[in-house]
ZAPAGU-985845 format. One line per 5 residues: number of its first residue (from 1); their letters; for each residue x, y, z of N, C-alpha, C, CB. Coordinates in nm, 3 decimals, decimal comma. Glycine has a CB too. Example, Ala and Ser with C-alpha at 12.3 -4.5 7.8 and 13.67 -1.06 7.14 Angstrom:
BEGIN
1	as	1,319 -0,569 0,780 1,230 -0,450 0,780 1,320 -0,330 0,780 1,131 -0,447 0,905; 1,285 -0,225 0,708 1,367 -0,106 0,714 1,290 0,003 0,787 1,408 -0,060 0,572
***
This chain:
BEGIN
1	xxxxx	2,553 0,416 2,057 2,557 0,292 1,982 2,420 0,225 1,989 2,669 0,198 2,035; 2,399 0,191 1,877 2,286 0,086 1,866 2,292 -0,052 1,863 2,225 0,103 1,767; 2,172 -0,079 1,935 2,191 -0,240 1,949 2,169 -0,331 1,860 2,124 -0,291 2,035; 2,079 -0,290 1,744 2,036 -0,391 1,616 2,042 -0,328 1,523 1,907 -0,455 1,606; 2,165 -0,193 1,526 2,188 -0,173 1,403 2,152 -0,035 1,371 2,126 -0,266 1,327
6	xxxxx	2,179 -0,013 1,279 2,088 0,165 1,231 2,000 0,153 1,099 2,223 0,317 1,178; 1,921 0,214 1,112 1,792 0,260 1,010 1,755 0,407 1,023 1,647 0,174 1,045; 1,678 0,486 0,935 1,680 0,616 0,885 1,497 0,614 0,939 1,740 0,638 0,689; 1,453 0,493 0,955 1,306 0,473 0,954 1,295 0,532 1,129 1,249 0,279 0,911; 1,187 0,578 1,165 1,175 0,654 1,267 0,971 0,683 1,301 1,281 0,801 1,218
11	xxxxx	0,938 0,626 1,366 0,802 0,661 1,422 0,759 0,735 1,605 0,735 0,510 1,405; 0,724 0,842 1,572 0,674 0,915 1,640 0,527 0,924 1,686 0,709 0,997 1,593; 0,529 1,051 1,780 0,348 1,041 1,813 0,225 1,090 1,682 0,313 1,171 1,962; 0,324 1,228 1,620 0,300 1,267 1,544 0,329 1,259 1,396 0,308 1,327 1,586; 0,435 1,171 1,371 0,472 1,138 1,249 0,530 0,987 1,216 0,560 1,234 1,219
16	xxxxx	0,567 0,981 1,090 0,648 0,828 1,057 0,747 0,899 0,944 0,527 0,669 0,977; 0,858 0,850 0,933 0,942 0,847 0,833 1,003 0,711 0,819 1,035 0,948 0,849; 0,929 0,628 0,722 0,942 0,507 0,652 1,028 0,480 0,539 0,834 0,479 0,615; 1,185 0,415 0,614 1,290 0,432 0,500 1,262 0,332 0,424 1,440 0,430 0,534; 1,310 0,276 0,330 1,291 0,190 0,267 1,370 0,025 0,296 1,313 0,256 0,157
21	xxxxx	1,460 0,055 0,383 1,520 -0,065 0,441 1,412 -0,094 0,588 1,705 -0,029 0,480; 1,302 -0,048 0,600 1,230 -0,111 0,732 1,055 -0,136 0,675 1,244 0,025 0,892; 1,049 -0,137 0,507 0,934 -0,177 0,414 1,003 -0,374 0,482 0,955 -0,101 0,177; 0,851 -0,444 0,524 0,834 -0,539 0,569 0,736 -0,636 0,449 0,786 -0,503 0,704; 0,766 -0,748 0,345 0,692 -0,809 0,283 0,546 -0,823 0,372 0,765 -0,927 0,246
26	xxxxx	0,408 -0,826 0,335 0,343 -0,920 0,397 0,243 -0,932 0,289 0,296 -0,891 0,541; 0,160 -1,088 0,303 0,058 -1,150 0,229 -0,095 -1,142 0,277 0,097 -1,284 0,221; -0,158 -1,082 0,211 -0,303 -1,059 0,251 -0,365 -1,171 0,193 -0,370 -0,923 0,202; -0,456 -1,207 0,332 -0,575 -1,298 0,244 -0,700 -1,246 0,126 -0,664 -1,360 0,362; -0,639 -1,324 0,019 -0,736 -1,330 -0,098 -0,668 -1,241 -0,232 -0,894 -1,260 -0,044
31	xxxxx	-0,522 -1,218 -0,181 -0,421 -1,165 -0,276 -0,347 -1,245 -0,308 -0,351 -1,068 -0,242; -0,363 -1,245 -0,476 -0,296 -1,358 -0,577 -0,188 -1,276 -0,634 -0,402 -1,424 -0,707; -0,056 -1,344 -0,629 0,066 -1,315 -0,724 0,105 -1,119 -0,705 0,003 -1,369 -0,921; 0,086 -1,125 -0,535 0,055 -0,954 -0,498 0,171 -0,943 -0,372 -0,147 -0,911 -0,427; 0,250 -0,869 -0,374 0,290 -0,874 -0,210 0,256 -0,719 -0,202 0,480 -0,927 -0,155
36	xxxxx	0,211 -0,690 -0,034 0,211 -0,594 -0,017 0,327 -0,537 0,141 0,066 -0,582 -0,028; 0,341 -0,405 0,109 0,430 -0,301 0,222 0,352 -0,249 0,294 0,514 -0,180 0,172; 0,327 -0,255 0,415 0,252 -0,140 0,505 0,313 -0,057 0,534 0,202 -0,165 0,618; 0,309 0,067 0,511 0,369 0,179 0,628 0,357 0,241 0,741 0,378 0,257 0,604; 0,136 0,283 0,672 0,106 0,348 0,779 -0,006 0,250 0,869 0,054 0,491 0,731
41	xxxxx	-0,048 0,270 0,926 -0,176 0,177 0,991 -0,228 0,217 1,120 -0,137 0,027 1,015; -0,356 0,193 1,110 -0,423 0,273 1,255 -0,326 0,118 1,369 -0,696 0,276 1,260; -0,296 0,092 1,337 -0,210 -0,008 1,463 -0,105 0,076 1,540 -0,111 -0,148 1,391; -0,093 0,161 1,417 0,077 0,260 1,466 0,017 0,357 1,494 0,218 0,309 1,347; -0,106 0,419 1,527 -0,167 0,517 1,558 -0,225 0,641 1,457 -0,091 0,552 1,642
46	xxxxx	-0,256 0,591 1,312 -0,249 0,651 1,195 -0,447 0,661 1,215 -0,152 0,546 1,049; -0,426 0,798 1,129 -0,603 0,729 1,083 -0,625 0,721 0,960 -0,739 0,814 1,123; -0,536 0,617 0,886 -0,507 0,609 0,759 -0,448 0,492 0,698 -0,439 0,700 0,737; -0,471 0,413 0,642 -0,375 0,277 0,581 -0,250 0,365 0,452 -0,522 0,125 0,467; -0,150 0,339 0,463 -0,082 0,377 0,369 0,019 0,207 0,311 0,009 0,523 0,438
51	xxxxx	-0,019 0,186 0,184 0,096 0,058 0,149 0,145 0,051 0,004 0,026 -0,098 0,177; 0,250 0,003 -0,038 0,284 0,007 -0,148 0,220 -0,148 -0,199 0,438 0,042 -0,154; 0,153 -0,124 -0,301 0,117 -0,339 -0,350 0,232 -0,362 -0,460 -0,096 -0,392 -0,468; 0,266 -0,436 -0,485 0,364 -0,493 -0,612 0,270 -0,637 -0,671 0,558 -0,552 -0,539; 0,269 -0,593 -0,814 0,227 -0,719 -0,825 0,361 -0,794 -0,923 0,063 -0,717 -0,896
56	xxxxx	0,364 -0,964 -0,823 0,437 -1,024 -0,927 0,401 -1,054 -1,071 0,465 -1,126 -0,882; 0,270 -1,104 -1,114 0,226 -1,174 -1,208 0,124 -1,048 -1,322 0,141 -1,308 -1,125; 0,136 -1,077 -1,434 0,036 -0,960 -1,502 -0,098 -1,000 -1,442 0,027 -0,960 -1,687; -0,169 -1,080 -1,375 -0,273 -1,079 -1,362 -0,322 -1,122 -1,226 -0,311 -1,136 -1,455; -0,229 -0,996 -1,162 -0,198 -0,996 -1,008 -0,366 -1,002 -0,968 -0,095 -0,834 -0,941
61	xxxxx	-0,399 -1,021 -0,843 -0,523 -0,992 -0,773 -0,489 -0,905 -0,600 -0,605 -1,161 -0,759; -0,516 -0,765 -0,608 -0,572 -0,775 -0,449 -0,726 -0,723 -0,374 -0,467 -0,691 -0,373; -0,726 -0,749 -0,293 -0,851 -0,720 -0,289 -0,883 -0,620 -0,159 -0,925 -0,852 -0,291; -0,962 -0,487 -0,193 -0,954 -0,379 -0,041 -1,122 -0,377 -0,029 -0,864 -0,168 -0,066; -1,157 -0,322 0,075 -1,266 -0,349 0,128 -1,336 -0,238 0,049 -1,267 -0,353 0,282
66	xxxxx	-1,456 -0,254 -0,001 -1,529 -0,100 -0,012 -1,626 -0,078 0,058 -1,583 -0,059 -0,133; -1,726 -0,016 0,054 -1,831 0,060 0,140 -1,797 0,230 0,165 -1,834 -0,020 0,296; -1,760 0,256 0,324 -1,732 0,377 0,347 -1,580 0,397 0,315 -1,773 0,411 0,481; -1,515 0,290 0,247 -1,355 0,339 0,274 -1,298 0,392 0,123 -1,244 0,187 0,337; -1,210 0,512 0,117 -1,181 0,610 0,031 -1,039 0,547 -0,020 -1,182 0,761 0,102
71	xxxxx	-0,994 0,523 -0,173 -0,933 0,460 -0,203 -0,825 0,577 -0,290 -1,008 0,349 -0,253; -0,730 0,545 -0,278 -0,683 0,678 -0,371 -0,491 0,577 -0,418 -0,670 0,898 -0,222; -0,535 0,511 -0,527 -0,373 0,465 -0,639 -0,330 0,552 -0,698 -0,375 0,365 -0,764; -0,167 0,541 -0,694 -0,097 0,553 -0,810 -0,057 0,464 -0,872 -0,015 0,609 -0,803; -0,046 0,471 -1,002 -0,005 0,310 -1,077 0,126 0,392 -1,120 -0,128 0,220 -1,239
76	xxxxx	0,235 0,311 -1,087 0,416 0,354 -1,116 0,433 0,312 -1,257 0,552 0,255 -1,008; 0,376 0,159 -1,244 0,394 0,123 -1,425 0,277 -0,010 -1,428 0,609 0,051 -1,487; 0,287 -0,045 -1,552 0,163 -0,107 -1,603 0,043 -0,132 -1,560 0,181 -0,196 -1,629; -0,055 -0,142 -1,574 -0,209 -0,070 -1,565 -0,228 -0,175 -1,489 -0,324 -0,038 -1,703; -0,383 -0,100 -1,375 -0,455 -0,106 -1,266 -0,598 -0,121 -1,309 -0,431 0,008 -1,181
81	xxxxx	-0,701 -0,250 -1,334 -0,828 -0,211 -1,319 -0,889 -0,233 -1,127 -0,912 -0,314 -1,446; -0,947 -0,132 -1,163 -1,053 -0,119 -1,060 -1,174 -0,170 -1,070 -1,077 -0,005 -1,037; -1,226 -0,216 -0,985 -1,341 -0,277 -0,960 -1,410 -0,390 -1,144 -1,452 -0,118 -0,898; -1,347 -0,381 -1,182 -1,367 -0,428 -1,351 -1,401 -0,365 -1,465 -1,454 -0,509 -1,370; -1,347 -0,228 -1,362 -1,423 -0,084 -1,517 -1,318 0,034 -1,551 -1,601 0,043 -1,448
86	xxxxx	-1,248 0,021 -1,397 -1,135 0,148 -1,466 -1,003 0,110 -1,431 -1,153 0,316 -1,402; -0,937 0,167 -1,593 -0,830 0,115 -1,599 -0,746 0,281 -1,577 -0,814 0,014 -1,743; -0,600 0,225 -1,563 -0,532 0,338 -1,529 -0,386 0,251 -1,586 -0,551 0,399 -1,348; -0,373 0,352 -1,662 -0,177 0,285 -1,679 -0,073 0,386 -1,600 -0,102 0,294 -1,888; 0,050 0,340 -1,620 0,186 0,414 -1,542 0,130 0,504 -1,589 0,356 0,395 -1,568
91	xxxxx	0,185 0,583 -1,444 0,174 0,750 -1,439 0,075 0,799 -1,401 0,187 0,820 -1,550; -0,047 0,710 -1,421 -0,204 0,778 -1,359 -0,244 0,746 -1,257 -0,323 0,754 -1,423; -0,316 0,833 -1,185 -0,387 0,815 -1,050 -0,529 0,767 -1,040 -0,389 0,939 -0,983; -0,567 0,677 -0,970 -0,724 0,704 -0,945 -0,765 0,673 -0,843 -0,811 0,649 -1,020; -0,861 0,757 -0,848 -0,987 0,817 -0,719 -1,090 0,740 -0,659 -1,082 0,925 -0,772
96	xxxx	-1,121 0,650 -0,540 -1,251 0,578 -0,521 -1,294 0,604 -0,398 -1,247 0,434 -0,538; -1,452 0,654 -0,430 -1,514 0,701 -0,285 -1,617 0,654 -0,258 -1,541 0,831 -0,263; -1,571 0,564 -0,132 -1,742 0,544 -0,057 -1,849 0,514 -0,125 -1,802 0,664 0,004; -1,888 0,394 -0,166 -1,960 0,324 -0,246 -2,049 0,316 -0,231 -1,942 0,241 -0,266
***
């Protein structure tokens, strides 16, 4: 028996399996009309950020760091610009490396 319940979500040394009932809202500073999901994070011992963003508003804002860090979206549905030049609608992926 469990004490707070059951979840399917499960983190290990070597892995995570992130159900969807243990996706946690949180608000980043300098993100407008955006919530984002963390899954993975070098906090949990990852060497990798993994998060889902949702935006509420069509003219959501979030904002990720660039320099050395490797960016890689999928857009599920309605379009993503990047940096103010590339756009991507549902269904497309795009690629950003190290600036």
């Amino acid at each position: 028996m469990e004490l707070f319940g059951t979840t399917r979500t499960r983190v290990a040394a070597r892995h995570a399996l992130i159900a969807e009932d243990g996706y946690v809202p949180s608000v980043f500073p300098g993100w407008i009309g955006t919530t984002g999901f963390v899954h993975l994070s070098p906090a949990m011992g990852s060497r990798v950020n993994q998060l889902t963003v949702v935006f509420d508003e069509d003219d959501g804002q979030a904002l990720f760091p660039t320099g050395e860090n490797e960016h890689v979206f999928y857009v599920e549905s309605g379009e993503l610009t990047w940096n103010g030049k590339s756009a991507v609608a549902g269904g497309g992926l795009l690629h950003s490396c190290c600036n």
